[in-house]
C-alpha positions in Angstrom: 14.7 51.1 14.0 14.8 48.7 11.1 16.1 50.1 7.9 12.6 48.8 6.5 10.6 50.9 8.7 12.5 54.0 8.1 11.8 54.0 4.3 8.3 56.0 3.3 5.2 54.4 2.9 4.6 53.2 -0.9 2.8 55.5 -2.7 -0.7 53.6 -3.4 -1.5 52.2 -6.7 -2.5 54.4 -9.6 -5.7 54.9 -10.4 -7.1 54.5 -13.8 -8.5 57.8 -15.7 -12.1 58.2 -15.8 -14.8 57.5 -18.2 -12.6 54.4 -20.0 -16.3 53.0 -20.3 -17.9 55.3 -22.5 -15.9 54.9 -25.8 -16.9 51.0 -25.8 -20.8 51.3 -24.6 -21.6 53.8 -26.9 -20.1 52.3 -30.0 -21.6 49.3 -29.0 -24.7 51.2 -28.9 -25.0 53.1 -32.0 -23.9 49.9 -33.5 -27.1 48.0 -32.2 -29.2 50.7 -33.2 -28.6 50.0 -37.0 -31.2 48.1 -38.7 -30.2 44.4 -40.2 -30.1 43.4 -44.0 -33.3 41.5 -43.9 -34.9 44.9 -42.6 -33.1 46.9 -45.3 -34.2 44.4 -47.9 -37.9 44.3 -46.6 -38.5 47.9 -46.9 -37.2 48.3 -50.0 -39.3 46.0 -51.8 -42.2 47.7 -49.8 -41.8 50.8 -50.5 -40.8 50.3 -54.2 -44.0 48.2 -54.9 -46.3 51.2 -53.4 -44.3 53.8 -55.6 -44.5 51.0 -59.0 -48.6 51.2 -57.9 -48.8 54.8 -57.6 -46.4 55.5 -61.3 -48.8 52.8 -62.9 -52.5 54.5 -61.2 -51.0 58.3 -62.6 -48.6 57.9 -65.3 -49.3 55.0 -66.7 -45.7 53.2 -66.1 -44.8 50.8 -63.3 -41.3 52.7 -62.4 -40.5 52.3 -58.9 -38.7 55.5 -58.3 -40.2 58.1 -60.8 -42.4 60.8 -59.0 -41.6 60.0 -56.0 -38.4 60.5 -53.3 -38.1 58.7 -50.0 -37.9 61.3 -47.8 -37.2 61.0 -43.5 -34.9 58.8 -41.7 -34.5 56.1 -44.4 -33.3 59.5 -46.6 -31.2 60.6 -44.4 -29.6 57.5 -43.0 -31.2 58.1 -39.6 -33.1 54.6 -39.0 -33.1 52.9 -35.6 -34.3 49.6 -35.2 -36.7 47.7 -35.7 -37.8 50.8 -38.4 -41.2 51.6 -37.6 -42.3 53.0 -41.0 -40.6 54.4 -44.5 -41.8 58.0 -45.5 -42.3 58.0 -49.3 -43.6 61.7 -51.5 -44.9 61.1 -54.0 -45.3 63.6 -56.9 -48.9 63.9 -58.3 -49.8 65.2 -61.5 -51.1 69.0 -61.8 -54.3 68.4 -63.3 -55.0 66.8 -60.0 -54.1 69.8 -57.8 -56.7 71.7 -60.3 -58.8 69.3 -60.3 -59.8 69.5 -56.4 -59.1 73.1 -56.1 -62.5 73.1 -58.0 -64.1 71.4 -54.8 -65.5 72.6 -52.0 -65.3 71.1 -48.8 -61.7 69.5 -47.2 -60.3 69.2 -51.1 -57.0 67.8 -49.0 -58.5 65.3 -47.4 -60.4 64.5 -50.6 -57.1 63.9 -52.2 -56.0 61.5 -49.4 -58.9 59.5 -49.6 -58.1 59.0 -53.6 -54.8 57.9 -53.0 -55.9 55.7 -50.0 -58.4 53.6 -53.1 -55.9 54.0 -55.4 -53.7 52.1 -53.2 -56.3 49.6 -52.5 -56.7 48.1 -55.7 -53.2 46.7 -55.4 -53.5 45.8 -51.9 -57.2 45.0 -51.6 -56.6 42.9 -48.2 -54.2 45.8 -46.5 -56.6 48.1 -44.6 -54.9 51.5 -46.1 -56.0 54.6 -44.3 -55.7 58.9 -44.7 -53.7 59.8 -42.1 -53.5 63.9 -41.7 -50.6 64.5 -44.0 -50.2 60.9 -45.4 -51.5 57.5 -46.7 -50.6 55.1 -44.5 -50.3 51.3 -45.9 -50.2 49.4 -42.9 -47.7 46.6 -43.6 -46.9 44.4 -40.5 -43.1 44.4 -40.6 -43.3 47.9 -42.3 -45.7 50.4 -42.9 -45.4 53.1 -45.9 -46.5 56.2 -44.8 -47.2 57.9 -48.7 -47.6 62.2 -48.7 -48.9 63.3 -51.6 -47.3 66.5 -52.8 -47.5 69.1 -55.6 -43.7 70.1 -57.2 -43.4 74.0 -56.9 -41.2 75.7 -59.5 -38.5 76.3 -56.9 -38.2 73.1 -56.1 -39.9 73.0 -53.1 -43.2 70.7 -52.9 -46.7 71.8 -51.7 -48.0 68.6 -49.4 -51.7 68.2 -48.7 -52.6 68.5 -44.8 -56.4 67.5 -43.6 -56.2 68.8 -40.4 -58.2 71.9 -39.0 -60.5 72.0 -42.4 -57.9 71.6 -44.8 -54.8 73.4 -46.2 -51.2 73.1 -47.7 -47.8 73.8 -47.0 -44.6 74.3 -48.9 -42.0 71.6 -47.4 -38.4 71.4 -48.8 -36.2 67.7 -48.1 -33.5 68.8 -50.3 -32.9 71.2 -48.0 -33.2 69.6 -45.1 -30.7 67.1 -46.0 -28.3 70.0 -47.0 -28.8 71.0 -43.4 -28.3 67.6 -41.8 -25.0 66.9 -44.5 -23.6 70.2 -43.2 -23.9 69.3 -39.8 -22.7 65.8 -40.0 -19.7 66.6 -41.9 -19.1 69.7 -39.6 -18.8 67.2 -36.5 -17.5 64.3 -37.8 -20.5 62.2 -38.1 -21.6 63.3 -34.6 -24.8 65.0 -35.4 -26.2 61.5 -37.2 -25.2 59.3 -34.0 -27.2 62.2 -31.5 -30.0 62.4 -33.3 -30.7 58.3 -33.6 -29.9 58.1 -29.8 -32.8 60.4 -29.3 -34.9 58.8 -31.6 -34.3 55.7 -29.0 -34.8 57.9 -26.4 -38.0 59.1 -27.7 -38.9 55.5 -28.9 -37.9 53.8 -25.4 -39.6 56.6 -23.0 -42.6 57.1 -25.1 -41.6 60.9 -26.1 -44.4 62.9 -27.5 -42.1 64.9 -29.9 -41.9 64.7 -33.6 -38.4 63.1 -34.8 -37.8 65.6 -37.1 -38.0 68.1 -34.3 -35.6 66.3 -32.5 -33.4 66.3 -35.7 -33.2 70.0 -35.9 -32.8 70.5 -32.0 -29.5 68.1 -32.6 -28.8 70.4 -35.0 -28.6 73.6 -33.3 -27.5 71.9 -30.5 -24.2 70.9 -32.1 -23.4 74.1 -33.9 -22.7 75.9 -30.4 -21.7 73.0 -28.0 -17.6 73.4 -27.6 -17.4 69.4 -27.8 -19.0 68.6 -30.6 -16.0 66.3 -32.5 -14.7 65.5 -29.4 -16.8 62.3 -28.9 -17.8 62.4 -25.6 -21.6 60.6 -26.3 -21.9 60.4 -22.5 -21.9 64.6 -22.1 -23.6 64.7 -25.6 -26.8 63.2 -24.9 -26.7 65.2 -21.0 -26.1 68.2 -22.5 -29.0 67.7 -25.5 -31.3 67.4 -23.1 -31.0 70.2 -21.0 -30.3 71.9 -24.5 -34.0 70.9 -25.3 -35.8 72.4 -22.4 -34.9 76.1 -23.6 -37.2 75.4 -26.8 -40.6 73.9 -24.7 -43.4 75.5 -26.0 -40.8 77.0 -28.7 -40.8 76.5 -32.5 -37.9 75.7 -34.8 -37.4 76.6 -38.2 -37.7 74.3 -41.7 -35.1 74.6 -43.8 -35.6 76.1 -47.0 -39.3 77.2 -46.7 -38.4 79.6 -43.6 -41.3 78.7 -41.5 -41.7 78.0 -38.1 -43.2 74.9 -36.8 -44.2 74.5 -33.1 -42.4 72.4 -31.4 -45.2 71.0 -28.1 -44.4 71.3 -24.8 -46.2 67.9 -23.6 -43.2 66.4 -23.7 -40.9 68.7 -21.5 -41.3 66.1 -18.2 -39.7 63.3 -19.9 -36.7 65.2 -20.5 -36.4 66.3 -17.1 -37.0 63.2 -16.2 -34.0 62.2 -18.9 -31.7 65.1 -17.5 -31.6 64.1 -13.8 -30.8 60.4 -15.3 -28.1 61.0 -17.7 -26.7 63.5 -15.1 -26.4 60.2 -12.8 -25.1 58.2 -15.8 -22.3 60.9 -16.1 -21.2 60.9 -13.0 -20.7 56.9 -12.4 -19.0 57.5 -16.0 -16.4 60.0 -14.6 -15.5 57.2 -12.0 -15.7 53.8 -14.1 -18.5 52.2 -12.0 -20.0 50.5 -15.0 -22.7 48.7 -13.8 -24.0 51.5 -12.1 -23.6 54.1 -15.6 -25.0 51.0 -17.6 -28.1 51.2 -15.2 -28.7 54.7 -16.0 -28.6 54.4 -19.5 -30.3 51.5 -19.8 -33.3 53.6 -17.5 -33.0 56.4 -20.3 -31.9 54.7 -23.8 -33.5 51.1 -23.2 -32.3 47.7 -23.5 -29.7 48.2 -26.3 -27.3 50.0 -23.7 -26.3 49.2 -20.4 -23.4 47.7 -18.4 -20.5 46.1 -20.2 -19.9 43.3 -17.9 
């Protein structure tokens, strides 16, 4: 026997640690899902000329942030692109709560339609529309979706709704971006990047839930999962999911105000359907295959994700 063939087999090569991938897709990711400067640009000058012709129509001034707040994702830095719309309140005068209290009839929806033809004598050729809780001028590259809204003494703001005959509700955004703040800081920034994944999600797969629901699902769903500033966006989004499908047919609560919205259950298939994929996409992850993981994702999250190579 040669010396050679007596010595032991070399061990075989070692083999690189799981889920390398996932650091680099997903930063690449939320990186793609920010909106451009042209886009930031555009929507500011939109929304400020609709809150300059709403100041000028009540108050008599042309200020472009007086009696009014943006409000949703561009409030709360939660915009994906392309933004599909910028969510503006607007405060109105008392008198006019009064005013159509007076009425008979849907006085909310009477109030819409005054702020739709107030709106239209600035943009006669824009075909501005009552939409349920909101105005809605219908700007090609991006609409302003205007709520009208009463300021309580609290702080809170009473918001016209149409639907069903007619009422109002109390609603509270300086609360909810206490909430969302909290959260964010509490995770590292985590809770911002989960809930504008889902917003892709539900943009990409046609997801009939509301975004803010989706926001306060993130965060519950981060104040109890164990790897929440750990960064692991692959078992994030898996998790979510299945973290979802507890609340179908659920409510969840708005901050400040205490009350319960429901939360649907028409869209519980999809994120079954979105489970069983990231569940694939996690597994190919744990093992490097990228093309395979960036197939997944791509399925679930859409074009803006997918195989590094």
């Amino acid at each position: 026997m040669s010396f050679l063939a007596s010595l032991p087999p070399a061990p075989p090569p070692p083999q690189p640690p799981g889920w390398m991938l996932v650091g680099p897709r997903f930063s690449g990711f939320v990186h793609r899902l920010g909106i451009t400067e042209q886009q930031a640009a555009d929507g500011q000058r939109k929304q400020a000329g609709v809150r300059a012709a709403l100041n000028r129509w009540y108050y008599g001034h042309g200020d472009a942030t007086e009696n009014s707040l943006l409000i949703g994702s561009w409030a709360k830095s939660l915009r994906v692109a392309p933004p599909r719309d910028i969510d503006v309140l607007f405060c109105m005068p008392l008198d006019i709560f009064h005013r159509y209290e007076a009425r008979a009839g849907n006085r909310q929806s009477q109030l819409l339609q005054e702020v739709r033809s107030t709106l239209s004598n600035t943009y006669p050729q824009t075909a501005i529309r009552g939409d349920g809780q909101a105005v809605v001028v219908p700007f090609a590259t991006m609409p302003i979706e205007v709520i009208p809204a009463f300021r309580l003494d609290n702080g809170q703001y009473l918001i016209a709704d149409a639907n069903g005959g007619g009422s109002y509700r109390a609603t509270d955004p300086w609360a909810e971006l206490s909430v969302l703040e909290a959260s964010d800081r509490a995770t590292f920034g985590a809770t911002r990047r989960l809930i504008r994944m889902a917003k892709q999600w539900q943009r990409h797969a046609n997801v009939p839930i509301k975004s803010f629901m989706l926001e306060r699902l993130a965060v519950a769903f981060l104040a109890t999962w164990q790897h929440a500033t750990a960064g692991y966006e692959d078992w994030m989004i898996r998790d979510f999911l299945a973290f979802t499908l507890q609340y179908v047919g659920g409510s969840v609560e708005m901050p400040g105000t205490g009350e319960w919205a429901p939360i649907g259950d028409a869209w519980a298939s999809r994120a079954r359907t979105a489970l069983a994929t990231a569940e694939r996409a996690c597994q190919y992850e744990a093992v490097n295959a990228d093309r395979r993981a960036g197939a997944e994702w791509r399925s679930l999250l859409g074009p803006a994700i997918g195989p590094l190579s």
